[in-house]
Biopython code that builds the backbone (N, CA, C, O; Angstrom):
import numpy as np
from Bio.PDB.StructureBuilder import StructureBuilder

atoms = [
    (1, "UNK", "N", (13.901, -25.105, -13.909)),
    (1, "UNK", "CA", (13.905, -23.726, -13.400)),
    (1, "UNK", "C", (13.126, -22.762, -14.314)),
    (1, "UNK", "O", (12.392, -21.931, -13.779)),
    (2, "UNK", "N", (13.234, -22.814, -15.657)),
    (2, "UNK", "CA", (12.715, -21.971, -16.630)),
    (2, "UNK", "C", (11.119, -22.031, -16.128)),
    (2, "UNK", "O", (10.455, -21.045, -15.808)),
    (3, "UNK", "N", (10.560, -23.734, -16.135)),
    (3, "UNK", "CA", (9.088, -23.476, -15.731)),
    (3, "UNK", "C", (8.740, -22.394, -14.329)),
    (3, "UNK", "O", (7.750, -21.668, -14.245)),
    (4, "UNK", "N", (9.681, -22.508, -13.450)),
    (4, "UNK", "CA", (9.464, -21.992, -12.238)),
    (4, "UNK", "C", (8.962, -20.171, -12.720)),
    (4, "UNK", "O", (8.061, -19.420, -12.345)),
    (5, "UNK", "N", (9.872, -20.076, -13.519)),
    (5, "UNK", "CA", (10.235, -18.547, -13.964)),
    (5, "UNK", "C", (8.390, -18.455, -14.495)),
    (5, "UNK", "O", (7.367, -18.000, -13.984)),
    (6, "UNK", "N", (8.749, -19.193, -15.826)),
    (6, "UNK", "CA", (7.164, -18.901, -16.213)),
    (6, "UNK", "C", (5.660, -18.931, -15.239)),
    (6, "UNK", "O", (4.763, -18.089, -15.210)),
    (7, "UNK", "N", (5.756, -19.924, -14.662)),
    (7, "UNK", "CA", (4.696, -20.090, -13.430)),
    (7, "UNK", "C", (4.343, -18.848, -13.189)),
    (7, "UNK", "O", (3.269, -18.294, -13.425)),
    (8, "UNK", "N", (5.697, -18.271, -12.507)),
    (8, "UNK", "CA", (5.786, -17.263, -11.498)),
    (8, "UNK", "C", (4.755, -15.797, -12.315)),
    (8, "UNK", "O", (3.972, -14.967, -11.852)),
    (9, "UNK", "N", (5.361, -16.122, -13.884)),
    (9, "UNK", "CA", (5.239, -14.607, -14.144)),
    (9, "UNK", "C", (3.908, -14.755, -14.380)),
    (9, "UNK", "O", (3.119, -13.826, -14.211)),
    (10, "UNK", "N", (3.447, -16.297, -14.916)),
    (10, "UNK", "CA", (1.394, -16.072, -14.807)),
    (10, "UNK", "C", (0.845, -15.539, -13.896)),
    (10, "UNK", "O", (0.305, -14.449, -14.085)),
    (11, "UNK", "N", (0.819, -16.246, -12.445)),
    (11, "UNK", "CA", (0.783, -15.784, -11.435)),
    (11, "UNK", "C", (0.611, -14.334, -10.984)),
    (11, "UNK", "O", (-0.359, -13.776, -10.471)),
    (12, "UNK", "N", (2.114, -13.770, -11.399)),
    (12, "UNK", "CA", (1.637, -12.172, -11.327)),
    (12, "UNK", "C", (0.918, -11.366, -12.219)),
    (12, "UNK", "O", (0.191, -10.444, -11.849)),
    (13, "UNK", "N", (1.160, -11.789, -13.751)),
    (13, "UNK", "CA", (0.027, -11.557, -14.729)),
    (13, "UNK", "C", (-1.599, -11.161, -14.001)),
    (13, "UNK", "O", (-2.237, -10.109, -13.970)),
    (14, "UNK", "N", (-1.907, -12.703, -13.403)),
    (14, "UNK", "CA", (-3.455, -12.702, -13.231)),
    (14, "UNK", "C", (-3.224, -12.587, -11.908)),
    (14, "UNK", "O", (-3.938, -13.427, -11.359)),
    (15, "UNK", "N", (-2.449, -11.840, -10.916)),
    (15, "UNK", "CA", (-2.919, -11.072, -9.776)),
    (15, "UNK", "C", (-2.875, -9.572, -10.200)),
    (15, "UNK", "O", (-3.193, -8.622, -9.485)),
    (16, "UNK", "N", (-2.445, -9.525, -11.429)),
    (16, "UNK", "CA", (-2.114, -7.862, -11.974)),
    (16, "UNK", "C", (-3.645, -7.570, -12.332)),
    (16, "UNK", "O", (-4.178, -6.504, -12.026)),
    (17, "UNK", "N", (-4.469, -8.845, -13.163)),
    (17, "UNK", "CA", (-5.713, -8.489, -13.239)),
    (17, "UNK", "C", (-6.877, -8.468, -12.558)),
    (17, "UNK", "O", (-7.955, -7.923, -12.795)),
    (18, "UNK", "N", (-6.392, -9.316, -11.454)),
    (18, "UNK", "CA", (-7.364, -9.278, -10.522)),
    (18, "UNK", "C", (-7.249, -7.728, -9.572)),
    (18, "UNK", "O", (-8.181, -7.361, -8.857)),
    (19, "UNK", "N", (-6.345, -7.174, -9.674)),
    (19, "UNK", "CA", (-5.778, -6.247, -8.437)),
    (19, "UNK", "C", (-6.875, -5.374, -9.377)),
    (19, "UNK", "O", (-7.537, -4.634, -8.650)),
    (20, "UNK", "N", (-7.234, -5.268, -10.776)),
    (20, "UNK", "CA", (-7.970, -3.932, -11.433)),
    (20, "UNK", "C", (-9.057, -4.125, -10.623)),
    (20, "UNK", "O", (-9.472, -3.243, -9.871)),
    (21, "UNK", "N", (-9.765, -5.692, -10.761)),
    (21, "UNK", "CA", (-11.420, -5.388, -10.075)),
    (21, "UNK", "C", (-11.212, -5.712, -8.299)),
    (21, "UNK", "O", (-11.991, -5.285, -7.447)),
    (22, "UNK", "N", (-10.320, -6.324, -8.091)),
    (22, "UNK", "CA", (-9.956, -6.345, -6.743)),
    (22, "UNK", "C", (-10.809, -5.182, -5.890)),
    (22, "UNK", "O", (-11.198, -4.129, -6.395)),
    (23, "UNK", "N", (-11.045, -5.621, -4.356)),
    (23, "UNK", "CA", (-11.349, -4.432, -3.604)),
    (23, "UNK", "C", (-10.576, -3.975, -2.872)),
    (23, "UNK", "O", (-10.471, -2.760, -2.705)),
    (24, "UNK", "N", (-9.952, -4.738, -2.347)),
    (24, "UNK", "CA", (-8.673, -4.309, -1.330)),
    (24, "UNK", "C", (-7.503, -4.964, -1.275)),
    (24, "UNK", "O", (-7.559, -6.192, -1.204)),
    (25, "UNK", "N", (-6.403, -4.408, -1.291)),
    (25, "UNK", "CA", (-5.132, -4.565, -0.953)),
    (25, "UNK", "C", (-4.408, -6.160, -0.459)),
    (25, "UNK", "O", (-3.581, -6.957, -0.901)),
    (26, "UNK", "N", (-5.327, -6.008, 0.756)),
    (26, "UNK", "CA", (-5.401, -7.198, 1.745)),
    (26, "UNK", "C", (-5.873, -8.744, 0.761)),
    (26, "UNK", "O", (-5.325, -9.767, 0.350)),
    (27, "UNK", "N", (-6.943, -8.233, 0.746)),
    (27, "UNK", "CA", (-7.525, -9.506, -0.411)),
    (27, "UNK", "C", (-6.600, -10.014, -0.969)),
    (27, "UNK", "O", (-5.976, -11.010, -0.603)),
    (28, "UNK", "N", (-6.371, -9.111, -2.282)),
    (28, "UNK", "CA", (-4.798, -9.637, -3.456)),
    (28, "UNK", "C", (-3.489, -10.075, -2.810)),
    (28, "UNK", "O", (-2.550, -10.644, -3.366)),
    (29, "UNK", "N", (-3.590, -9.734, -1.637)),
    (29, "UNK", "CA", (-1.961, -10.583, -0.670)),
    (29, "UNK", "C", (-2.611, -11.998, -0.049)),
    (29, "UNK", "O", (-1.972, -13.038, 0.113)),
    (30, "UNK", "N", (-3.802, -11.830, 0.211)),
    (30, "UNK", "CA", (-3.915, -13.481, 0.574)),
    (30, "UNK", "C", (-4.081, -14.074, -0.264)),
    (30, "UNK", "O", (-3.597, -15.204, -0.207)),
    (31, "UNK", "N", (-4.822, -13.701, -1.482)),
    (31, "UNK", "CA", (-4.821, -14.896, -2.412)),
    (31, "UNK", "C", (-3.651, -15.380, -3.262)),
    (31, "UNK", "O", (-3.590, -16.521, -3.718)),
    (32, "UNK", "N", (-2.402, -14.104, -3.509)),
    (32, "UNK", "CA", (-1.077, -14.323, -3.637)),
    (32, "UNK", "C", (-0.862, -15.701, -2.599)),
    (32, "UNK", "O", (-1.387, -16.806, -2.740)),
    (33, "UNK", "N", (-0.085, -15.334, -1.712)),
    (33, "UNK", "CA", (-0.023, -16.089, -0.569)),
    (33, "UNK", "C", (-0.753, -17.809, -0.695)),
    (33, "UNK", "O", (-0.286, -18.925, -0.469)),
    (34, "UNK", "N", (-1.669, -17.473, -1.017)),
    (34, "UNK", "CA", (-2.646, -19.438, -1.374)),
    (34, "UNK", "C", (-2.124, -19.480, -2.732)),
    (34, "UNK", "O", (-1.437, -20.493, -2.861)),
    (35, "UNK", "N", (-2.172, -18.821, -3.742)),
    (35, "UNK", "CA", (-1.422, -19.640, -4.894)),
    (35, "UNK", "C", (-0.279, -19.764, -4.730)),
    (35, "UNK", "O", (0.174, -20.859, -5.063)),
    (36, "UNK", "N", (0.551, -18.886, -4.243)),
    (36, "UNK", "CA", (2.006, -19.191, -4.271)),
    (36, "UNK", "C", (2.507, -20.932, -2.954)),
    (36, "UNK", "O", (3.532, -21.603, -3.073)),
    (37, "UNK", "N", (1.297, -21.180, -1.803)),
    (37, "UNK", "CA", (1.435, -22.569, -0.737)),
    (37, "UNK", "C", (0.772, -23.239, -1.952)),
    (37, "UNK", "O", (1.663, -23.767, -2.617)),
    (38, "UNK", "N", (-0.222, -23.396, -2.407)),
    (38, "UNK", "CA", (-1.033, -24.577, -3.457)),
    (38, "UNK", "C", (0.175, -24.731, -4.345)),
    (38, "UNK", "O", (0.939, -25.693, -4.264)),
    (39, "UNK", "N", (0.320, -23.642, -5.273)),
    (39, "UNK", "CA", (1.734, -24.270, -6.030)),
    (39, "UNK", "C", (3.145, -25.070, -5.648)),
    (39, "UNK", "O", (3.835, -25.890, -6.254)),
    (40, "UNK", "N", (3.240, -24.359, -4.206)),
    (40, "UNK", "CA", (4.449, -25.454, -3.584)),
    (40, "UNK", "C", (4.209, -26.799, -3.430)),
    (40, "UNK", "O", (4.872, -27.715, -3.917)),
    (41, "UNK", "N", (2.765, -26.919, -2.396)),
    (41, "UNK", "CA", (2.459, -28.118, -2.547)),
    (41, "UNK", "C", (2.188, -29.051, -3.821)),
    (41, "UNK", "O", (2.053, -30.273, -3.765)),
    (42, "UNK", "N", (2.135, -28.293, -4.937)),
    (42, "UNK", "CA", (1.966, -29.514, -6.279)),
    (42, "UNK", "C", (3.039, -30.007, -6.375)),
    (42, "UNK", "O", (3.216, -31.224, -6.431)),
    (43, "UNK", "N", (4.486, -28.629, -6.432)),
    (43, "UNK", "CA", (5.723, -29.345, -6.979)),
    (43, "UNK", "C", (6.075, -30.268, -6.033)),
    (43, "UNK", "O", (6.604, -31.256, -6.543)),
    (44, "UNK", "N", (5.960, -30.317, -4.642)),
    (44, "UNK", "CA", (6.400, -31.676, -3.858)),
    (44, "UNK", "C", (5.577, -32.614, -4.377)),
    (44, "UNK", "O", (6.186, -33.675, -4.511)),
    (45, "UNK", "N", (4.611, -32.663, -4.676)),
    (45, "UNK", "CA", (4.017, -33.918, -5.507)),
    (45, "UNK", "C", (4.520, -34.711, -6.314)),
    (45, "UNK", "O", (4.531, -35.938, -6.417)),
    (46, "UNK", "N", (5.108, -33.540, -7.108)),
    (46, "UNK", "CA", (5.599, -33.971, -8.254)),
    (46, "UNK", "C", (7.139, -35.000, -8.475)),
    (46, "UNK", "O", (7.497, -35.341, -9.603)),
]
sb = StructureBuilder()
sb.init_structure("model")
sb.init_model(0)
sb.init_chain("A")
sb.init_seg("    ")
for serial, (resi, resn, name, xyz) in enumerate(atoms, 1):
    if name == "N":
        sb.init_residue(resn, " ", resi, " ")
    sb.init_atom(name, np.array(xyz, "f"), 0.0, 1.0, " ", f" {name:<3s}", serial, name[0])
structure = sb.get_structure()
């Protein structure tokens, strides 16, 4: 669980930095959205 925690908070870290050069709103929720399905799909991998 702890990794889950950490994951999570990179994740928002580097959507925090992308949102500076980001152009729109929209953008930074879909690419949220694909890292947060790509990451699910690893841990069932796992």
């Amino acid at each position: 669980m702890p990794s889950l925690v950490k994951k999570w908070q990179s994740i928002q870290r580097e959507l925090d930095e992308e949102d500076n050069s980001s152009s729109s709103e929209e953008d930074r929720e879909s690419t949220a959205q694909k890292r947060i399905e790509e990451w699910k799909q690893q841990q069932l991998v796992r």
